[in-house]
C-alpha positions as CSV (number, residue, x, y, z in Angstrom):
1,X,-10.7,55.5,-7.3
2,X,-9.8,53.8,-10.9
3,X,-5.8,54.7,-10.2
4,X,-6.5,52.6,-6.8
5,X,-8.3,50.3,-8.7
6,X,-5.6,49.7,-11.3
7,X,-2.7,49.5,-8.3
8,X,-4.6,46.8,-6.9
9,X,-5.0,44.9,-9.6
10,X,-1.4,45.7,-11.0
11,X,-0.4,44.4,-7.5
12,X,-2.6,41.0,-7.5
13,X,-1.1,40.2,-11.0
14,X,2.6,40.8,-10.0
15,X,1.9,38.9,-6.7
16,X,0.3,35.7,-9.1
17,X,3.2,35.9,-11.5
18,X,5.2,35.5,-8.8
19,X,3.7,32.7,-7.4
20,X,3.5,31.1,-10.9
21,X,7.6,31.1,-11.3
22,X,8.5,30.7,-8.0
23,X,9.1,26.6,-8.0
24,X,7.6,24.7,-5.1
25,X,11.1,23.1,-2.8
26,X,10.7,19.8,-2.8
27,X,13.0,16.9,-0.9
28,X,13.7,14.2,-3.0
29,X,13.9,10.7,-0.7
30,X,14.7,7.6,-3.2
31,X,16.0,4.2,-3.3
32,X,17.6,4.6,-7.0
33,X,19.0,1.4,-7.9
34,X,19.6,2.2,-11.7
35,X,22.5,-0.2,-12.6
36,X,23.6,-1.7,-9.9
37,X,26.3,-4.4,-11.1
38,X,23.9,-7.9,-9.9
39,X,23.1,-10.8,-12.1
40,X,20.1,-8.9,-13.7
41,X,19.6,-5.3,-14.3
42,X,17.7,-3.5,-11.8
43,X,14.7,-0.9,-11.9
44,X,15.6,2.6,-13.4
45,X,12.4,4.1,-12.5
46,X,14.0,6.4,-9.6
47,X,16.6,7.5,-12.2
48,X,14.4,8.3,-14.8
49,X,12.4,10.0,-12.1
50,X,15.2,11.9,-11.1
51,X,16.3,13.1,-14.9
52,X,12.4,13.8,-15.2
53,X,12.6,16.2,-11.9
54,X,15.3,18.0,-12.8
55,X,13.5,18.5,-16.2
56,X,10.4,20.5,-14.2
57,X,10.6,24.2,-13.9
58,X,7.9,24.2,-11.3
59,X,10.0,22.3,-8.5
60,X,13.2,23.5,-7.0
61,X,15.1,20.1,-5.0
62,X,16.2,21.5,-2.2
63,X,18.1,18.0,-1.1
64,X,18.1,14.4,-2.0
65,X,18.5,11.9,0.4
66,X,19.1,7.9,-0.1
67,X,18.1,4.7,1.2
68,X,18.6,0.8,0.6
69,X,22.0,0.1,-1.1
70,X,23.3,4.2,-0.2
71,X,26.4,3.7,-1.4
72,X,26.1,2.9,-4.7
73,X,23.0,4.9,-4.8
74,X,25.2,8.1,-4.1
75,X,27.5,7.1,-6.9
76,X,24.5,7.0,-9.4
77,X,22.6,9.7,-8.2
78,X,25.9,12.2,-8.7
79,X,26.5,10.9,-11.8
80,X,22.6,12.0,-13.2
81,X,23.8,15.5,-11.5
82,X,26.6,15.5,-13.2
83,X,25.0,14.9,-16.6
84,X,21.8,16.5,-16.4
85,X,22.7,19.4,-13.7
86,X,25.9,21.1,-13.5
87,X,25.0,24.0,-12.5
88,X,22.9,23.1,-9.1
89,X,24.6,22.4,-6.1
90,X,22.0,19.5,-5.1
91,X,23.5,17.9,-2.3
92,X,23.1,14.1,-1.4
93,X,22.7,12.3,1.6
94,X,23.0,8.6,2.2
95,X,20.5,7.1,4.6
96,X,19.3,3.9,6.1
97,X,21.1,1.3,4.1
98,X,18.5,-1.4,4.8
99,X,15.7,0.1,6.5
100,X,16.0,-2.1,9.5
101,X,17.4,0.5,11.9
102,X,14.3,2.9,11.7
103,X,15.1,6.1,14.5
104,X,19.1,5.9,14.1
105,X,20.0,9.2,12.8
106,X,21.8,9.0,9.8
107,X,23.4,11.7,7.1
108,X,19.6,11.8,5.7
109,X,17.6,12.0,8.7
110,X,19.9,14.8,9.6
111,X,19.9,16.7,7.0
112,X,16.3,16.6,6.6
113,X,15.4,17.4,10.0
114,X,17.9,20.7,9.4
115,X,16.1,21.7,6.1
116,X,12.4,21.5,7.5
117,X,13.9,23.7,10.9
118,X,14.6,26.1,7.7
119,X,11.4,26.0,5.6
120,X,8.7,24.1,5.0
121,X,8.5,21.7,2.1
122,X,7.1,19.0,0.0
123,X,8.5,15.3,0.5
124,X,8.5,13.3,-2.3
125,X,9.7,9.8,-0.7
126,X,10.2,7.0,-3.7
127,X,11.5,4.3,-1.3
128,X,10.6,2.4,1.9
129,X,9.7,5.2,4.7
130,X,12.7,5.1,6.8
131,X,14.3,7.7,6.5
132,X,11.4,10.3,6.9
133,X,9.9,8.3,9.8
134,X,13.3,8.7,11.6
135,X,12.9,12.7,11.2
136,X,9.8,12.1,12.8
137,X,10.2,9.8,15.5
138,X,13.8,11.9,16.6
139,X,11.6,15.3,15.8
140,X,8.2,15.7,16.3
141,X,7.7,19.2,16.2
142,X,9.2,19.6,12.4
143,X,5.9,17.6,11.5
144,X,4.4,21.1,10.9
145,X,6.9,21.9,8.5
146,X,6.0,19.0,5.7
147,X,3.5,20.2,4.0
148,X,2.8,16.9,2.1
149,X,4.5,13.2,1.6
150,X,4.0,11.6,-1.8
151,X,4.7,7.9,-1.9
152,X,5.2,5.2,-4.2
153,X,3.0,2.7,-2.1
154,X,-0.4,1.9,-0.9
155,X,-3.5,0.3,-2.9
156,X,-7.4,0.2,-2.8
157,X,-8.4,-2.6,-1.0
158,X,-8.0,-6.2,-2.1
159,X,-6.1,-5.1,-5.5
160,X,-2.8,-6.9,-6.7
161,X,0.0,-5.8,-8.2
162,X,-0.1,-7.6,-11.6
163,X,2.3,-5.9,-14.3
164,X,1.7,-6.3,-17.6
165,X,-0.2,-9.4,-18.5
166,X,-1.0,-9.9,-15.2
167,X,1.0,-13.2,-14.8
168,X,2.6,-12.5,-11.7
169,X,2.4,-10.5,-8.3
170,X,4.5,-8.4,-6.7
171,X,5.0,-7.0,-3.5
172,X,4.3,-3.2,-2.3
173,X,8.2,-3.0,-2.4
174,X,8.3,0.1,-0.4
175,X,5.9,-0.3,1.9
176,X,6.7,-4.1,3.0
177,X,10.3,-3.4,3.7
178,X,9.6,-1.6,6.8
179,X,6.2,-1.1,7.7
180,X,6.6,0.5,11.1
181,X,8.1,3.6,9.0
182,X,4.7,4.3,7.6
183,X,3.0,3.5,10.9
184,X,5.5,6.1,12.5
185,X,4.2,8.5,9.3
186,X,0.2,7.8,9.4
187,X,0.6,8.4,12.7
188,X,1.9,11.8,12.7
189,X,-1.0,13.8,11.4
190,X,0.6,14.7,7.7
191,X,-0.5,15.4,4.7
192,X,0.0,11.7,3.0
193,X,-0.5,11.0,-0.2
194,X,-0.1,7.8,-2.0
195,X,0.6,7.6,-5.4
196,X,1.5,3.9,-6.4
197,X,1.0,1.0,-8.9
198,X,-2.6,1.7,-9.4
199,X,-1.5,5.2,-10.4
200,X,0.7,3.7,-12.7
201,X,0.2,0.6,-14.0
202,X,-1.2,1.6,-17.6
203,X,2.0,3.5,-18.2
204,X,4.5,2.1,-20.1
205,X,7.9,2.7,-21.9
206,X,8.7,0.4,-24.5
207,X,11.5,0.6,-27.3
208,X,9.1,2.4,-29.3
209,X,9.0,4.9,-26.8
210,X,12.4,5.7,-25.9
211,X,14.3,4.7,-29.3
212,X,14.8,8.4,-29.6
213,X,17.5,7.5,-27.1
214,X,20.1,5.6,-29.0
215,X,20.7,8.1,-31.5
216,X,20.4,11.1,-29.2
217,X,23.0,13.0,-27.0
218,X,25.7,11.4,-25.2
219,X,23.7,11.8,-21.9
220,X,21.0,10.2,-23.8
221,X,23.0,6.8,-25.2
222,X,23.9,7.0,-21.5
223,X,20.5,6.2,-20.7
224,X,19.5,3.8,-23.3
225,X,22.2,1.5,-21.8
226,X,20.5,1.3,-18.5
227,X,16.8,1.6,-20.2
228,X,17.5,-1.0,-22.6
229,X,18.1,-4.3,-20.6
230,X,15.2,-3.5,-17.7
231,X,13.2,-2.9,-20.7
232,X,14.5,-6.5,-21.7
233,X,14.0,-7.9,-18.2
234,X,10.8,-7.1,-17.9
235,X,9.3,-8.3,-21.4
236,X,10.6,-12.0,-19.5
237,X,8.9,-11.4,-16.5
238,X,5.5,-9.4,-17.2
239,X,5.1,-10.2,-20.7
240,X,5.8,-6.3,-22.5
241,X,7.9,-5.0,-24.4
242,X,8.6,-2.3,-22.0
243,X,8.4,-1.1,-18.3
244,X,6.1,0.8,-15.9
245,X,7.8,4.1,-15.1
246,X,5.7,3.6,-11.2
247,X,8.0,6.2,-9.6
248,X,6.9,9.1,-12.0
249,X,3.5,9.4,-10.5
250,X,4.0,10.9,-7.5
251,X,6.4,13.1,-8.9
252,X,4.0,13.8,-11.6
253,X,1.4,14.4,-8.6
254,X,3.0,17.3,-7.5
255,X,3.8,18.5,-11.1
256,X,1.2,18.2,-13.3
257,X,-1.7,17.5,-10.5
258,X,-4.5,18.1,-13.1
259,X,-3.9,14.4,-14.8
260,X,-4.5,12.9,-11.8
261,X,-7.6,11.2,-10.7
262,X,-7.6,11.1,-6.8
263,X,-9.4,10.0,-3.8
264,X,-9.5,12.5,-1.0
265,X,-9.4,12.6,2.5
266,X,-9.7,8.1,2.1
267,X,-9.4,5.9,5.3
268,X,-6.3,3.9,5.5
269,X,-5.3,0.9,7.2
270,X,-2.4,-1.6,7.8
271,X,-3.7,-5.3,7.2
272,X,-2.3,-9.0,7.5
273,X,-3.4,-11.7,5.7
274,X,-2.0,-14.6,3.5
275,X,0.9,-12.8,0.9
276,X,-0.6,-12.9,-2.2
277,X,2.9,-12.1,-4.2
278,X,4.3,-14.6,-6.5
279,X,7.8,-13.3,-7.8
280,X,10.7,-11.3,-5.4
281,X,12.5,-12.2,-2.5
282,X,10.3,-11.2,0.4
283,X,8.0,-14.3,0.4
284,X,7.0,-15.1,3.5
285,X,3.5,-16.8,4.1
286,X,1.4,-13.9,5.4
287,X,2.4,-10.2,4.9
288,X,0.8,-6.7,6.0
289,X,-1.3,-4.7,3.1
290,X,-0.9,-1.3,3.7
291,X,-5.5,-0.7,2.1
292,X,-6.9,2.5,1.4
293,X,-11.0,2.4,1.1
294,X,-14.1,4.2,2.2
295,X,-15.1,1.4,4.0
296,X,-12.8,1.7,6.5
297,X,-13.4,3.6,9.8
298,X,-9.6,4.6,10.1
299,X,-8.7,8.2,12.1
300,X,-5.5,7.2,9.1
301,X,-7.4,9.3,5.9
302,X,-5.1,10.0,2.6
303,X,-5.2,11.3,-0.5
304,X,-5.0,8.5,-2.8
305,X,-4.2,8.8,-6.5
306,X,-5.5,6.0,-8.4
307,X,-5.3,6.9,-12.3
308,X,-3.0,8.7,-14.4
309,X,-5.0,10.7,-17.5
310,X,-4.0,10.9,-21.1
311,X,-0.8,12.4,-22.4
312,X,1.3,11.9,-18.5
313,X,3.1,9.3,-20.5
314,X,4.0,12.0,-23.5
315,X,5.4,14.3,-20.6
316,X,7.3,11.6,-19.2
317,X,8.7,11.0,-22.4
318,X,9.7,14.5,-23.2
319,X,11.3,15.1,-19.8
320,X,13.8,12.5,-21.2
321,X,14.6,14.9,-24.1
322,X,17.8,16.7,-23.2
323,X,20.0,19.3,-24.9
324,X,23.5,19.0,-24.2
């Protein structure tokens, strides 16, 4: 009986080491932007994300697939592969380029749909919804095969999105630019969890933070040059000396869950009402709120992460910290 008992429990622990190295397959859906040559330097949190991904040895990215601006966005997202990857054969997709043609197929929506017929996986989707919401509309029956979607998106209801010293609102960036996306996705009985600016907004990464960088590794000056004048960009327009990582959070959801505070199983709904940004391009008078809130009687429920805990910033920060 106690060799039986020892085989058994020899067999549980090889079975849980197992499951402890074995990373979790993710997708990786984004709308990196990092450099792209316009008359002011754009947001580097997707790239950062990326680099801080590729950092985790808990998640295996099975695919990365891109949308808004998809052609520059494949140029920066092999670069980072190049640099900070080598070795992996992550391929890249490019997808809806302005997430106005939601349910055209695409490279992405193809090659997604082909990689959930294979396993099931994790989403984590850092842009607007299009691309993921095209798999479903064109392929219903793969909805079985996500197990979850992380967003960047979403808030508690009635909250703005005031950076910094709350001088100015934004939009839900990802959300707004195509709304019937995440209709498509509520819709379809998922796993969905949001993980935006609420998650985020007490993070930042100022010089202080990332000076490491400009006397690091060659990959690393490579960085400070894009980190350094979005850094710059948004002292002007928030009023810090630094910037909010958002896109790190739902990563950060699925890889270090326990410095997360979340609300479970939360009613969500799509409002309209008067648009209560103040900076950005999408400004028209009224705009759609996509609310989370117990108040709500929605059949729509998600999982909605609403703080980060102490020391998520520290492991941001690390992730950054490369060996050539």
């Amino acid at each position: 009986m106690r060799i039986l008992a020892l085989a058994l429990f020899a067999f549980s622990f090889c079975q849980t080491a197992f499951s402890q190295e074995t990373p979790k397959r993710i997708w990786f859906d984004t709308d990196i932007m990092m450099g792209l040559p316009e008359r002011a330097p754009r947001e580097i949190d997707d790239g950062v994300t990326l680099i801080m991904a590729l950092a985790q040895d808990n998640i295996e990215i099975a695919g990365i697939t891109l949308i808004t601006e998809v052609d520059y966005g494949e140029e920066i997202t092999e670069e980072i592969l190049k640099r900070y990857a080598p070795e992996r054969n992550i391929p890249v997709y490019k997808g809806s380029p302005d997430c106005d043609d939601l349910g055209t197929e695409t490279d992405a929506s193809n090659a997604l749909a082909e990689a959930l017929k294979k396993e099931k996986m994790a989403i984590l989707a850092l842009g607007p919804a299009t691309n993921v919401a095209t798999v479903l509309m064109n392929h219903p029956e793969l909805a079985d095969q996500i197990t979850e979607i992380v967003f960047c998106a979403g808030r508690t209801t009635g909250y703005a999105f005031q950076p910094g010293l709350r001088q100015n609102t934004v939009h839900d960036y990802n959300f707004e630019r195509d709304v019937e996306a995440f209709r498509v996705v509520l819709n379809a009985g998922i796993k969905v969890v949001l993980s935006g600016f609420q998650c985020s907004e007490y993070l930042l990464l100022s010089r202080t933070d990332t000076d490491f960088l400009a006397s690091g590794s060659k990959n690393d000056q490579w960085l400070n040059a894009f980190m350094v004048p979005w850094q710059e960009r948004a002292r002007g327009m928030f009023g810090i000396p630094g910037f909010i990582p958002y896109d790190t959070t739902p990563l950060g959801y699925l890889t270090h869950p326990e410095y997360f505070l979340v609300h479970e199983d939360m009613p969500t709904v799509i409002n309209y009402r008067k648009n209560d940004a103040t900076m950005g391009r999408m400004r028209s008078d009224e705009k759609h709120y996509l609310e989370a809130g117990y108040e709500y009687t929605s059949d729509w429920k998600v999982d909605f992460a609403y703080r980060t805990l102490p020391g998520f910033e520290e492991i941001v920060i690390e992730s950054l910290k490369w060996e050539e």
